[in-house]
N, C-alpha and C positions, 0 to 999 in steps of 0.2 A: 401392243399398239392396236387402236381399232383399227378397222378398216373406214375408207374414206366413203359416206353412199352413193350408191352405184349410179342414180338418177345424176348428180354432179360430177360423176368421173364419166360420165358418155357424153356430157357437156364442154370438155374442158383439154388443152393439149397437153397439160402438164397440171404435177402437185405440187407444191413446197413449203416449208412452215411457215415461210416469211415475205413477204415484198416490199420493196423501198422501194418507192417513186420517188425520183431524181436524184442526180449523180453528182451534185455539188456535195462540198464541204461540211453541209452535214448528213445526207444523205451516205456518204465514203466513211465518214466516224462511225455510224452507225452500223454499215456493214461490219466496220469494226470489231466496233462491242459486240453484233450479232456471231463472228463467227469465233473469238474469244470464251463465247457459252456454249459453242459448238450448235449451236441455229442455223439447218442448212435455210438458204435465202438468195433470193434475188435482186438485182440492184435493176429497174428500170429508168432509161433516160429518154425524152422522146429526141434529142439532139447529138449532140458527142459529151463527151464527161465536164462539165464548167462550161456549160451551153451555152448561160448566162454571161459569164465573163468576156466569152469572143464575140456576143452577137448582138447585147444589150446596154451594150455599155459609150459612154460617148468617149472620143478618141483619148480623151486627154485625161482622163480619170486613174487617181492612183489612190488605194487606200489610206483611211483615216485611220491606223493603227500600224505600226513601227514594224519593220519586217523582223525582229524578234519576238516578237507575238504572234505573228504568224507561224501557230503549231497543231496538228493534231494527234492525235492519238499513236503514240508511236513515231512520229514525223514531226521534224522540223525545220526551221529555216536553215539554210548551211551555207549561203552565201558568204560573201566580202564586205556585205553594207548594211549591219545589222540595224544601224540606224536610220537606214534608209526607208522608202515607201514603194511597196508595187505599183507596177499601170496592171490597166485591167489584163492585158494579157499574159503580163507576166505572174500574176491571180491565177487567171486559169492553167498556164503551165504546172503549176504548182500546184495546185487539187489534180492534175492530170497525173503527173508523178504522184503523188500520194496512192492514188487508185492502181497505178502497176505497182507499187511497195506494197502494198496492202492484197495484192492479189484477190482487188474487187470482182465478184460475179455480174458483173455492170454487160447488159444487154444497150445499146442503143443503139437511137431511129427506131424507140418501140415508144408510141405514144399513147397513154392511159385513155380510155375513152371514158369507161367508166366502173364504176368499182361498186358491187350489190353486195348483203350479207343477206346469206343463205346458214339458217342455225348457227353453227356456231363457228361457221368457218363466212369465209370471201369469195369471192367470182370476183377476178379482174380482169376485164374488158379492154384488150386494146388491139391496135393497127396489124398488129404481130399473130393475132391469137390470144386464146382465154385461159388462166393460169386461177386454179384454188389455192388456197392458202389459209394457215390460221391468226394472221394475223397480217396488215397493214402498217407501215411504217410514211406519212407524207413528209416529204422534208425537196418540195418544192419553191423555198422561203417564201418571203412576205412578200415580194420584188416584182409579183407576178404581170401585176395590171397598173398601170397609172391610174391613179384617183386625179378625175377632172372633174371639177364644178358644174353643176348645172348653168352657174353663170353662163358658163362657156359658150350658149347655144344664141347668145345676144351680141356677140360681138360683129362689128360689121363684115363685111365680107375683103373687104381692105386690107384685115390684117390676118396674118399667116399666121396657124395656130401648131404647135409643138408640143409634144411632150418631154418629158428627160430619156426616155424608152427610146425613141424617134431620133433627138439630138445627134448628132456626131461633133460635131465642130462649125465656129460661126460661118465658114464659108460656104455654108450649106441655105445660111438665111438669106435672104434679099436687102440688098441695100434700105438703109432706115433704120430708125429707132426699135428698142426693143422692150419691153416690157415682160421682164419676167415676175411671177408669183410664187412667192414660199419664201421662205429665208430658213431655210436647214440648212445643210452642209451643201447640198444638191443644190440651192437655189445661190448661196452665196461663191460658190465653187463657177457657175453659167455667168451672172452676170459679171464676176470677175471677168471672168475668159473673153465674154462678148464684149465687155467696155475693153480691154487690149486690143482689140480688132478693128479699133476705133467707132464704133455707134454707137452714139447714145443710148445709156439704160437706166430704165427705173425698175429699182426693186420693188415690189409690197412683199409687206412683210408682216405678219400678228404676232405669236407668243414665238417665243425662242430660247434658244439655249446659247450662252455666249461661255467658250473658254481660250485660254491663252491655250497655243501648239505647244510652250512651252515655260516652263516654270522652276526660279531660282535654277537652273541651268539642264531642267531635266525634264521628257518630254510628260505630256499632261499624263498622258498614259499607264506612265510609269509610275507618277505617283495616286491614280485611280485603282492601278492596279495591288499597290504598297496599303495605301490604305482601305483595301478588303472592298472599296465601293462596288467593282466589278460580281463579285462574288454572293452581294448581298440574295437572296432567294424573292422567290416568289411569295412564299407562305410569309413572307416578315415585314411585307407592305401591305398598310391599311386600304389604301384605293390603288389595287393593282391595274384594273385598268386605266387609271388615268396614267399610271406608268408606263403602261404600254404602247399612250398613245405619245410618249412625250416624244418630239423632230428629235433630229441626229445635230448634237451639236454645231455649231459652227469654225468648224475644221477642215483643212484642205492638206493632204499630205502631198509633199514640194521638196526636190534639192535644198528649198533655202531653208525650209524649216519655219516661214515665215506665219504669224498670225492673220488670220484674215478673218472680219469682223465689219460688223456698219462702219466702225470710224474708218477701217481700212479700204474697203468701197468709196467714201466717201470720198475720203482724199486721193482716189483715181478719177471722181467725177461721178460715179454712183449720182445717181436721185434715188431717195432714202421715201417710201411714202409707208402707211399703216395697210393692213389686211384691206384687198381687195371685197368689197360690200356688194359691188353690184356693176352692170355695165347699160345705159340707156342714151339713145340718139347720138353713140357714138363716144360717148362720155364714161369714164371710169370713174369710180367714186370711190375713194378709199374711208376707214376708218380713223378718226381721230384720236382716237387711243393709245397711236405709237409712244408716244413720249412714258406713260405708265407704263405701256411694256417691257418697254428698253429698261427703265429706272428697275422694274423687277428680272429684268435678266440680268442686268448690273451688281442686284444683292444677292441674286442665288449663286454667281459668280466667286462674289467675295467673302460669303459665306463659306463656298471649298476651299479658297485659299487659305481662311483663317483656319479653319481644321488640318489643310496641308503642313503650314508653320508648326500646330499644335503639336502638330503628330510627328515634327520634325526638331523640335526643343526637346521632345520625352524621350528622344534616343542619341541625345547629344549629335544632332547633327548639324548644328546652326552656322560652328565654325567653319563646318566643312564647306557648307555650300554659300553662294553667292546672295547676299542682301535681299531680302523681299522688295521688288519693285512693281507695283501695282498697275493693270490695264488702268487707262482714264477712263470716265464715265463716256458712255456712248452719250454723243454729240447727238442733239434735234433739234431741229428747226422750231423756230421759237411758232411762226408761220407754218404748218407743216402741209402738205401737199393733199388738199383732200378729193379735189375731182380732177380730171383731166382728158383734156380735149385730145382724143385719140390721134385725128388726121392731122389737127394742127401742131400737135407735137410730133408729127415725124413717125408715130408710130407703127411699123410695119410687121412687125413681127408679134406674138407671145411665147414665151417658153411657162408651161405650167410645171413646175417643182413644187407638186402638192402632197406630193406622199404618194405611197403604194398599197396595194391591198392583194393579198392570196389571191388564187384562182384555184377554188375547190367545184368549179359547177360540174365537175365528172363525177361527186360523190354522192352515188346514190344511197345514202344512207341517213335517218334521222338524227342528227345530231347538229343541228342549227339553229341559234336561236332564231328572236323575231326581228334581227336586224341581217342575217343571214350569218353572222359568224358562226367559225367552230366554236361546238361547245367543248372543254378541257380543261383540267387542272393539271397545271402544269408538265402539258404533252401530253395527257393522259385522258384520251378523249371518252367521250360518253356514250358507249359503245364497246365492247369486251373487246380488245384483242387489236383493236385501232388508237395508232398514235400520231402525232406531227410535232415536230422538229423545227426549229432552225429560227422560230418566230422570235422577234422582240419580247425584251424581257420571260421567256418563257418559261423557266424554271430559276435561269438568274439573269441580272442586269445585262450579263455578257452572253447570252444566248446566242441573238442575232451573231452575234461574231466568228471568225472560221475559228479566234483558240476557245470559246465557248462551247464550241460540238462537243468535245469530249465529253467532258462530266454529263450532260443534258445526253447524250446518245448511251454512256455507263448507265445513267439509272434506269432509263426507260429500257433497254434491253433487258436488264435485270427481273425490271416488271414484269417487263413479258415473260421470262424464263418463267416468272410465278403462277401467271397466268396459265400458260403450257402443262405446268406440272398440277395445274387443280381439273384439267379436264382428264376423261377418262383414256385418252390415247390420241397421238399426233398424226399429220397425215404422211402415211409413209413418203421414205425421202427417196424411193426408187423409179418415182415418176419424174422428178428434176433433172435426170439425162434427158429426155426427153424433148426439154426446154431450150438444150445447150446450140 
């Protein structure tokens, strides 16, 4: 093994071959896989282990995927309610256990400031002290930051602006109307909630994804998962980044198991409008293109169903299970809502459900494009010895997800083990007590 140079070990309070920034779900598989190949490693968290789940989460959020799917690496669900759905704490409990079964090296309240490469190894910079490594592991998810609109900077002062980050629950808003934006899961999940609390909401809404919670008698999931959709890869999509960028269905995991969808909004009182365009003198202006939306989220819809059936005739299971009964076409107004008079409608609030984006501004290293993302093929970034984890679609469709980590944390450690063993020697592992 070389020795580690001596300019960078006068630098530095410890050595170690590896570090993982953040101690979620995929960041704990990965320690995983890392110590599986014998990679002594680090797990940094700047919070406690599922940071995320206790402190970002709004009260009433339970995962959109069934608590038997909730598995990782070695670990999995062992409850009473397999068909059930997490709240978010009951999430972070659950990565929390996972990390003492796994006998994670998980440092936290250690916040990454910043991370430089130096030859062929890391400098990692943080709150705690500065730690070398030969390699890099982010698996901070995608969750990091809210994505708000430029819009945003026009709306009047009248109304109270939110994000999903920010949200807890409506008793947090002020009396009045609400005006949420997005219609993902996130967006159609709030204004549900917030029209139960009794105020008026309008949703906007653009492109979407619309499925039933359940199908011929068995949750959506289970048949995504039966028919290999989850598992599809990276490499076997023509335009992976528009997959990347596709919203998170319109799903809500619930006791009831209930679908919730426009038509189901609607028929709570929802006002249904198209993607917010613009906002001026007070005035919202939506998009008139809902009706074409909906119509093509209604055929991408029925298009998995009919491969669902297909795939359920070829294995004789037709008798088994319960009659195909189709969602109805999302309902629009024939009229549809396209500007709207903010104070006159009562509207006192916004909750923006626009999506999320990483927060890599601690990495000091080239690997950016010109719109600032990481550069990567799947996880396997542009730069020797640096990878990230946990993103949408990232190596498969079920990336983002907690039983996604696995396989996406097996490979990339692997790589790395390749990596490792093409350089001429690792940075001895006798400096990591050090760290402890």
């Amino acid at each position: 093994m070389t020795a580690y140079p001596a300019a960078i070990r006068a630098e530095v309070d410890g050595a170690v071959t590896a570090v993982v920034i953040g101690a979620g779900h995929a960041g704990l598989a990965m320690s995983h896989s890392l110590s599986a190949l014998a990679i002594d490693h680090l797990v940094l968290e700047r919070g406690r282990v599922a940071n995320a789940w206790h402190r970002e989460r709004w009260d009433s959020l339970r995962l959109l995927t069934p608590n038997w799917q909730s598995r990782l690496p070695g670990f999995a669900y062992r409850g009473t309610d397999p068909d059930g759905f997490m709240t978010a704490a009951e999430t972070g409990a659950f990565i929390a256990a996972y990390a003492r079964a796994i006998a994670a090296p998980v440092h936290t309240g250690v916040e990454v400031t910043s991370v430089q490469r130096r030859g062929d190894s890391y400098l990692v910079n943080t709150n705690q002290g500065r730690w070398a490594c030969r390699g890099v592991i982010i698996a901070t998810g995608a969750f990091a930051a809210p994505l708000v609109p430029a819009v945003s900077a026009a709306l009047p002062a009248t109304v109270n602006q939110y994000t999903a980050h920010g949200y807890r629950n409506p008793g947090h808003l002020p009396e009045g109307g609400v005006l949420v934006v997005g219609g993902s899961a996130t967006g159609v999940q709030l204004a549900d909630e917030i029209c139960a609390s009794g105020r008026p909401v309008v949703l906007a809404t653009g492109e979407h994804v619309r499925l039933p919670r359940s199908y011929r008698g068995l949750d959506i999931q289970w048949w995504l998962d039966a028919l290999g959709v989850l598992d599809q890869r990276h490499d076997e999509i023509d335009d992976l980044h528009r997959a990347q960028r596709v919203a998170s269905p319109q799903l809500v995991g619930s006791d009831t198991g209930h679908t919730l969808d426009l038509n189901a909004l609607q028929a709570k009182g929802v006002r249904i409008a198209g993607r917010l365009m613009g906002i001026g003198g007070g005035r919202a202006q939506f998009s008139g293109a809902l009706a074409n939306l909906c119509a093509l989220a209604d055929l991408k819809q029925n298009r998995l169903l009919d491969r669902i059936d297909a795939w359920a005739k070829t294995r004789g299971l037709d008798q088994d299970l319960p009659t195909p009964t189709r969602p109805p076409s999302t309902r629009v107004d024939s009229r549809p809502l396209l500007t709207l008079d903010l104070e006159a409608a009562g509207i006192r609030s916004l909750v923006w459900a626009t999506g999320f984006r990483p927060d890599h501004s601690w990495l000091q290293v080239p690997v950016f494009d010109a719109k600032g993302r990481l550069r990567h093929q799947g996880g396997i970034a542009a730069a020797p010895g640096l990878y990230v984890l946990g993103l949408p679609f990232m190596r498969r469709r079920k990336s983002s997800f907690i039983h996604g980590a696995g396989d996406d944390a097996r490979e990339l450690a692997a790589h790395f083990k390749g990596y490792l063993d093409s350089l001429s020697g690792a940075i001895p592992a006798a400096a990591v007590a050090a760290t402890a």
